[in-house]
C-alpha positions in Angstrom: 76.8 66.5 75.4 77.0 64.0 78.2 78.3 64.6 81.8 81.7 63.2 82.0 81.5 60.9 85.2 84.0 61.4 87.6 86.5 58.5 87.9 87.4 57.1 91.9 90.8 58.7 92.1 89.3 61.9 91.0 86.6 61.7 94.0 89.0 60.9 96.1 91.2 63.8 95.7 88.4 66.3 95.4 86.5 65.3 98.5 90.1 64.9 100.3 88.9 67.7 103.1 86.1 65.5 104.6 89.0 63.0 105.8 90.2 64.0 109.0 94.1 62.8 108.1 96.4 63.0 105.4 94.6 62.9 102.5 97.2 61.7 100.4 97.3 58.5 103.1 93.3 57.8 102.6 94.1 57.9 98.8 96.8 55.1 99.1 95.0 52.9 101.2 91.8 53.2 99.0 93.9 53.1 95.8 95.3 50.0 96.9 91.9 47.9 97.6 90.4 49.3 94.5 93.6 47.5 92.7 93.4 44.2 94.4 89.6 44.3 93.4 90.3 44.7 89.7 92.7 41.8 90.0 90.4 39.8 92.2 87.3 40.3 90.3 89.5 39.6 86.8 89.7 35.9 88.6 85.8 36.2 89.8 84.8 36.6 86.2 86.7 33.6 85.2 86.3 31.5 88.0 83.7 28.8 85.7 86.7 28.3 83.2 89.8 27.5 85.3 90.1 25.2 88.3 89.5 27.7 90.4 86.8 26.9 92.2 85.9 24.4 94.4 87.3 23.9 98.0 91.2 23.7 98.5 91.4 21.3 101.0 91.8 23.5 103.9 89.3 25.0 106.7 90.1 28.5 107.8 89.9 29.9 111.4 86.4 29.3 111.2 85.9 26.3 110.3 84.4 26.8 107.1 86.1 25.0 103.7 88.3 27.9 102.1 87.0 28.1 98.1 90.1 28.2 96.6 88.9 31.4 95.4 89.0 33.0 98.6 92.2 31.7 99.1 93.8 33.5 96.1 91.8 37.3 96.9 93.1 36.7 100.7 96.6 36.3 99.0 96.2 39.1 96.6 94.0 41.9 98.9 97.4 40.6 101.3 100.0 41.6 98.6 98.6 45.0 97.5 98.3 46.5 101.0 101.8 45.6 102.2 103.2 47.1 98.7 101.6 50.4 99.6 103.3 51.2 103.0 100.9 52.2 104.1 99.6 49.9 106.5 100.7 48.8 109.6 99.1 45.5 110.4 96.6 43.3 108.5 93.5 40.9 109.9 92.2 38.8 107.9 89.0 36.1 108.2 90.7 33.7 106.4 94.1 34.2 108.4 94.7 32.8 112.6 96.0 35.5 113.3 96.6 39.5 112.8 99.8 40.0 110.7 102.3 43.1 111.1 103.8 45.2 108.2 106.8 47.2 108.9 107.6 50.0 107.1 110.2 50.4 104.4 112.4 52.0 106.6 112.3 49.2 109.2 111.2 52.3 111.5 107.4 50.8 112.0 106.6 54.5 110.8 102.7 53.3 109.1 99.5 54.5 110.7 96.5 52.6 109.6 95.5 48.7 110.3 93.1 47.2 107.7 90.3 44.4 108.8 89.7 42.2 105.6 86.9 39.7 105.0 88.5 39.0 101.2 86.1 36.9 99.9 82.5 37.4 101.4 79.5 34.7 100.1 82.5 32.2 98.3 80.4 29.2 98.8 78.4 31.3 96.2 81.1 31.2 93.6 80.2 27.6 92.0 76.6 28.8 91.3 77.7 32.0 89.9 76.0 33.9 92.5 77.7 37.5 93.4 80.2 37.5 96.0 82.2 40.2 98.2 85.0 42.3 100.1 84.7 43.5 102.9 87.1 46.4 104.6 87.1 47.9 107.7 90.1 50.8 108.1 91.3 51.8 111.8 94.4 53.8 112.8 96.4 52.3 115.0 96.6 52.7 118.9 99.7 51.8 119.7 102.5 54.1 119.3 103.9 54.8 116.2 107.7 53.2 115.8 106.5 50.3 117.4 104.7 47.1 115.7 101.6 46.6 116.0 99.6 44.7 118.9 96.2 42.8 119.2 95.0 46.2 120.4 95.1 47.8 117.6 92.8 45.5 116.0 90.4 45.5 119.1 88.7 48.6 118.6 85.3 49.5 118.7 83.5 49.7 115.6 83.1 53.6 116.0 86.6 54.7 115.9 86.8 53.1 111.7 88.4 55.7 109.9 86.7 54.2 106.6 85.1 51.5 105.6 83.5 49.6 102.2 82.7 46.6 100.1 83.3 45.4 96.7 80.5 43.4 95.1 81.8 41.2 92.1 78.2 40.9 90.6 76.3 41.7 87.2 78.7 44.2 87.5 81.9 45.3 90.2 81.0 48.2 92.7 83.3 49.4 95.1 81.0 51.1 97.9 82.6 52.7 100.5 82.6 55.9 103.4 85.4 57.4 105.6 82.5 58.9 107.7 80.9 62.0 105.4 78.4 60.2 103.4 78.2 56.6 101.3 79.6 56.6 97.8 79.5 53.9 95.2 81.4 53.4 92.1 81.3 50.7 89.1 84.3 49.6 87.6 84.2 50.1 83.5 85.7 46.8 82.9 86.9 47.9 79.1 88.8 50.8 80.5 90.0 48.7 84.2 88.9 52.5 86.1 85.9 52.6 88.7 83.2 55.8 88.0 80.9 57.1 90.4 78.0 56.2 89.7 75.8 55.8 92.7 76.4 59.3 94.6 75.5 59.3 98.3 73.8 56.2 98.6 71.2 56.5 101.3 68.5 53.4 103.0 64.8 54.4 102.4 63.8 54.9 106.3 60.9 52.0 105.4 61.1 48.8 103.2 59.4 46.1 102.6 62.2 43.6 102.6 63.3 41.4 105.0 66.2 39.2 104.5 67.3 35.9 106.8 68.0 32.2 106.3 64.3 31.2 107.4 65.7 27.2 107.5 66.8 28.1 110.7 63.9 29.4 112.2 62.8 27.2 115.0 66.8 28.2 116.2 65.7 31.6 116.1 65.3 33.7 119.0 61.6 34.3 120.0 61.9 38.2 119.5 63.1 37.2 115.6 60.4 34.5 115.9 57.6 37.4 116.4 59.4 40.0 114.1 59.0 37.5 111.0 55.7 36.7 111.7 54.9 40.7 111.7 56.5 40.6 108.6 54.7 37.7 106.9 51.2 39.7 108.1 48.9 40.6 106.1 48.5 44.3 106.9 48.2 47.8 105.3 51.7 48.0 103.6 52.3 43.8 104.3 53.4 41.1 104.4 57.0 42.2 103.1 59.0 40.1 100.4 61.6 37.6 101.6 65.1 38.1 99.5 67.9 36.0 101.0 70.9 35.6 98.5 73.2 34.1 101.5 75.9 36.9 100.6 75.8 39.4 102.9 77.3 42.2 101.2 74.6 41.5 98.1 72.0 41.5 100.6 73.4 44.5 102.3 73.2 46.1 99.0 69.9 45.4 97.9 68.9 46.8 100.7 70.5 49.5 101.1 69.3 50.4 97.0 65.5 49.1 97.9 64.8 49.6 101.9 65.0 46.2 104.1 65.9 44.6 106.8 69.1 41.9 107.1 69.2 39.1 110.1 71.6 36.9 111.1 70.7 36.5 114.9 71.9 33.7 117.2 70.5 30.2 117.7 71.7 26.7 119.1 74.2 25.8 116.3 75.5 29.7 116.6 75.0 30.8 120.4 76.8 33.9 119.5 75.5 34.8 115.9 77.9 34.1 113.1 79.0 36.6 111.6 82.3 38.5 112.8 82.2 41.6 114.1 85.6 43.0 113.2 85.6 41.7 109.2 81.9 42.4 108.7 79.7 43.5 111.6 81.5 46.6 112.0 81.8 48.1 108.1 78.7 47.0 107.1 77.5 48.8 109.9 79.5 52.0 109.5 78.2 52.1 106.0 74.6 51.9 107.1 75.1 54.4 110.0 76.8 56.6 107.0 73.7 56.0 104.8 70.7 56.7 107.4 70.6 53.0 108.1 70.8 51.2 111.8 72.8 48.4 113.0 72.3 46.5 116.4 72.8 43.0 117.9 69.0 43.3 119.0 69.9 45.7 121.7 73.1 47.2 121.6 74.4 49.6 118.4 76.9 47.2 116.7 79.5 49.6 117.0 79.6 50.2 120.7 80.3 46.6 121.1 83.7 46.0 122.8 85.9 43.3 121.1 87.4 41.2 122.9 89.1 38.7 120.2 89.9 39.1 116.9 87.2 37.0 115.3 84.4 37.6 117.7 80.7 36.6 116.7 77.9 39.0 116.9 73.9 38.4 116.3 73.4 41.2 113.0 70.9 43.0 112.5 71.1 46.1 110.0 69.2 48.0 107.6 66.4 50.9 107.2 66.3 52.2 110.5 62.8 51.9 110.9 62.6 48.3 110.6 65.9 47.6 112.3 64.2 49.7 115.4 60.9 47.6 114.8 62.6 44.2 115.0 64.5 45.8 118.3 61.1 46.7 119.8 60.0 42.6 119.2 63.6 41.4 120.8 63.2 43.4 123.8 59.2 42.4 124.4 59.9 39.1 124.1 
């Protein structure tokens, strides 16, 4: 007889005690991502046969062409969260500014604030590469009753309350932690329910992957500079393998299945890094703290970093600890 998996809403329910709040809150909140991922991975999966792909004309905050793919999961991630009243305020990359949720009794009574990078990777969509969510979940600071502010959304990476991905790939995981552990769960798309099926997901301490857009070297710090080089030597357990997919949260996962090392540091063209610190900095690096990982700037732990506005850039450096403190040991030497 086989081992009847256990479905999301059933791990959610019995592992309720290792979240500090109201369980029945952490349930909604996660309930509702994992529903806008069905929906939005329903569109992934489809995205070669309808017209919608492709860039929609606009640029987002970042300057980056929205796909009009990302468009629609902004939209939809957007939707679900404000249905659940349960959130007070929303960020999203793709939006200016943060937006505020009342509650259904107009009383601003909702605790949490959800940081949303909906569509991670989406210049990946056209070449059917796998593509991304990102969530980062905060309780608010501001006093209940009251909107919310920019200050809710400024906090430091180490107060998240939870935090995950969804990877619309080969197949959908939705990978998440609200601070006891990493857990990882693959939607059955026949059935529409996500199982667990990758229990406490942990980084080997050592790989022998390093993953960073190498075009870009001669941008690159020196300390990166002399860190790749280690790893291209040819050494005992080197050189490593180079895997860049150019989707972080598929190189985050690889990584955090086979042991490695992600980069994105700063150069010329990014002074600051490039990746935001509030829609995907922060989780990923909750999630890697939560799975024996590390994740650092080059010299500061990710999530001691201060924000200061809402789609702040960080350098990124994140994976098995041993490599992430290895490639901190070149960056200060330097």
């Amino acid at each position: 007889m086989t081992h009847k998996k256990q479905t999301l809403g059933e791990f959610i329910i019995e592992n309720q005690a290792s979240f500090k709040y109201s369980s029945g809150e952490l349930s909604s909140l996660i309930n509702s991502i994992r529903l806008a991922a069905k929906v939005v991975n329903h569109e992934v999966n489809k995205a070669g046969l309808v017209d919608i792909i492709g860039a929609a004309g606009d640029t987002n905050v970042q300057g980056e062409d929205q796909q009009k793919l990302d468009v629609y999961a902004n939209t939809k991630f957007i939707q679900t969260l404000t249905n659940r009243n349960i959130v007070c305020g929303i960020a999203s990359e793709e939006e200016d500014d943060f937006i505020s949720i009342n509650s259904q009794d107009e009383n601003h009574q909702n605790k949490y604030i959800v940081l949303i990078d909906p569509l991670d990777g989406s210049s990946n969509i056209d070449v059917n590469v796998s593509v991304g969510t990102i969530f980062s979940i905060y309780r608010r600071v501001t006093p209940v009753g009251t909107p919310v502010t920019l200050e809710d959304f400024l906090q430091k990476g180490n107060r998240q309350v939870a935090a995950g991905y969804v990877v619309y790939g080969t197949s959908t995981m939705l990978v998440y932690t609200t601070g006891d552990g990493v857990n990882g769960f693959t939607l059955n798309p026949a059935i529409g329910s996500f199982y667990l099926s990758h229990p406490n997901m942990q980084f080997p301490e050592d790989g022998n992957i390093y993953s960073v857009n190498e075009g870009n070297y001669f941008d690159f710090p020196q300390g990166i500079k002399n860190y790749i080089k280690y790893c291209q030597k040819e050494e005992e357990d080197r050189p490593y393998t180079s895997r860049y997919i150019g989707s972080l949260v598929s190189d985050f996962h690889r990584n955090m299945i086979k042991g490695g090392i992600y980069m994105y540091p700063q150069g010329s063209k990014n002074p600051k890094g490039k990746l935001r610190l509030l829609y995907e900095c922060n989780p990923m690096a909750f999630l890697a703290e939560q799975a024996n990982g590390k994740a650092s700037d080059g010299f500061t732990r990710i999530m001691d970093i201060e924000p200061t506005e809402l789609h702040q850039r960080v350098p990124f450096i994140c994976g098995s600890k041993n490599m992430v403190e290895k490639c901190e040991e070149f960056m200060r030497n330097a």
